[in-house]
TINU-255573 format. One record per residue (C-alpha): residue number from 1; residue in one letter; x, y, z. Coordinates in steps of 0.5 Angstrom, whole numbers, padded with zeros to 4 digits. Layout:
# TINU-255573
+-------+-------+-------+-------+-------+
: lumke : lokol :    c1 :    c2 :    c3 :
+-------+-------+-------+-------+-------+
:   NUM :     A :     X :     Y :     Z :
...
+-------+-------+-------+-------+-------+
# end
This chain:
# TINU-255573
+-------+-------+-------+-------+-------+
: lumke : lokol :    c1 :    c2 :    c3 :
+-------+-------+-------+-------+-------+
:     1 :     X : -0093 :  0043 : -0103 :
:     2 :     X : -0093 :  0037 : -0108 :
:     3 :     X : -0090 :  0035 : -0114 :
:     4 :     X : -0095 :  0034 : -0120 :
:     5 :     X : -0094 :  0027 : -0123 :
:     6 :     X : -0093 :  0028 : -0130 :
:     7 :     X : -0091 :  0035 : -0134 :
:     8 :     X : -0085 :  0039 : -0131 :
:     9 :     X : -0090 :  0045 : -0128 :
:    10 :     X : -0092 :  0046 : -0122 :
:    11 :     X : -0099 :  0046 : -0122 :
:    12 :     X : -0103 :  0054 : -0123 :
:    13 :     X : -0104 :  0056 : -0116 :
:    14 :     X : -0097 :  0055 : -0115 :
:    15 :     X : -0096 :  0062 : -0120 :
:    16 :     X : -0096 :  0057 : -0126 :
:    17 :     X : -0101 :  0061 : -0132 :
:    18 :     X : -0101 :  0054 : -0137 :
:    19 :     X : -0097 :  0058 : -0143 :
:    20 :     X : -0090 :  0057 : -0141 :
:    21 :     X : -0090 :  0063 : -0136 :
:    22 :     X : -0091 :  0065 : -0129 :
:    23 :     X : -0098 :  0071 : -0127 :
:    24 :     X : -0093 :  0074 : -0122 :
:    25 :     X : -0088 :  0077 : -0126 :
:    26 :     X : -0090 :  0081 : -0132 :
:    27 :     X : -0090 :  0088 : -0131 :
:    28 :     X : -0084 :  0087 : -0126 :
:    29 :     X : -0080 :  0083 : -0131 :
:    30 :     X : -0081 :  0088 : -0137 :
:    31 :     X : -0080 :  0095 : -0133 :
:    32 :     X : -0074 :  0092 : -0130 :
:    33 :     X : -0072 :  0089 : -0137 :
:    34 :     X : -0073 :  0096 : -0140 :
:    35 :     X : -0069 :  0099 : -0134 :
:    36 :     X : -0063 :  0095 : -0135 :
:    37 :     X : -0064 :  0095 : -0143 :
:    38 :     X : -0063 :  0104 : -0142 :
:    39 :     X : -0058 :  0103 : -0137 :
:    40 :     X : -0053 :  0098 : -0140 :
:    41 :     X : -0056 :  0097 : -0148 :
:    42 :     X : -0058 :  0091 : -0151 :
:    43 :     X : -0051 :  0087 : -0151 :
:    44 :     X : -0047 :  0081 : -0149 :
:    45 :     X : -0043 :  0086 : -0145 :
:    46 :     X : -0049 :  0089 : -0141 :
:    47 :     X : -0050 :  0082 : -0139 :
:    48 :     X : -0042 :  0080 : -0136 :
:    49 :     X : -0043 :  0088 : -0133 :
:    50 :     X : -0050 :  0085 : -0129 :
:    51 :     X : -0047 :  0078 : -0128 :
:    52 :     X : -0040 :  0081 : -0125 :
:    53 :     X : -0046 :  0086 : -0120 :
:    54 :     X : -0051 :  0080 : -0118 :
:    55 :     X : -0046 :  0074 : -0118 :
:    56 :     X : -0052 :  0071 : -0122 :
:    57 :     X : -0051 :  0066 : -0127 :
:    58 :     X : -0051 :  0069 : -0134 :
:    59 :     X : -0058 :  0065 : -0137 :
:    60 :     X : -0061 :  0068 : -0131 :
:    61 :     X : -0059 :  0075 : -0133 :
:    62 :     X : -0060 :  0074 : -0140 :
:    63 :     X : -0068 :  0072 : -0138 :
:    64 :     X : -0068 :  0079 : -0134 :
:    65 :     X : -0066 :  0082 : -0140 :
:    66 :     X : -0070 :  0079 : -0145 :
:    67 :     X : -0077 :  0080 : -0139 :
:    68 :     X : -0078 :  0073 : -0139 :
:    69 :     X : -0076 :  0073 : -0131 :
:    70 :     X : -0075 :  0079 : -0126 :
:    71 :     X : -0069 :  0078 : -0121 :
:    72 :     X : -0070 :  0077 : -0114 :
:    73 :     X : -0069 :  0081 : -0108 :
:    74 :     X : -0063 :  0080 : -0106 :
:    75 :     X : -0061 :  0081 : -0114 :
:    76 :     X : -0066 :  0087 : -0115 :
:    77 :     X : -0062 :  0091 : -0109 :
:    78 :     X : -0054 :  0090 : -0112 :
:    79 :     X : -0058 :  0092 : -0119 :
:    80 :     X : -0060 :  0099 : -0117 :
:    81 :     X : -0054 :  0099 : -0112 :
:    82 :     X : -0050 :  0100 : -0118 :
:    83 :     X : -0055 :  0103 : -0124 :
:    84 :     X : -0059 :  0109 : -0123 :
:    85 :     X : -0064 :  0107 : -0129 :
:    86 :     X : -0067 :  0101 : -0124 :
:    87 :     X : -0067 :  0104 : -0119 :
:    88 :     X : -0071 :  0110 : -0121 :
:    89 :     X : -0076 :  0104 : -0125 :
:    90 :     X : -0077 :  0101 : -0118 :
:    91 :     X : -0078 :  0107 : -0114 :
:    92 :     X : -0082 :  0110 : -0120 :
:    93 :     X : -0086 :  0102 : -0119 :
:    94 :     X : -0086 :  0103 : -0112 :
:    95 :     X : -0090 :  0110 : -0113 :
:    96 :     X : -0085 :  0114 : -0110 :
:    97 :     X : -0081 :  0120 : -0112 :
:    98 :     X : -0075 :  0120 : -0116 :
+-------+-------+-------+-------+-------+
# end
């Protein structure tokens, strides 16, 4: 993978849709920003909760919150380790039963 010359986006057929966004995580970063929303509420408190359950710096969390970004794998997993809500999203995304 090469760097683009001039801009600071990778090119599109690195995930890069052109309107400040990536194509890979709409629908996955919205339901797991509704899930932490249900579970823990919209708030600064919320935030410092996933932060402390993640070890994810906290403008990483607060792009999880808002469905601008979904966590990773490895994130993903301490979430639904500690909250219910996400877990039942992911199982529900997944097509499994709760």
């Amino acid at each position: 993978m090469s760097f683009p010359k001039k801009g600071k986006f990778f090119p599109r057929e690195n995930g890069y849709d052109g309107n400040g966004g990536h194509q890979t995580t709409g629908c996955f970063a919205n339901e797991i920003a509704s899930a932490l929303k249900r579970s823990l509420g919209d708030s600064r408190a919320g935030v410092k909760t996933v932060v402390a359950w993640t070890g994810a710096n906290e403008k990483t969390v607060k792009n999880w919150f808002s469905g601008t970004y979904g966590p990773s794998v490895a994130h993903l997993i301490a979430l639904a380790r500690h909250s219910d809500e996400v877990l039942g999203t992911f199982l529900a995304m997944a097509g499994r039963e709760v």
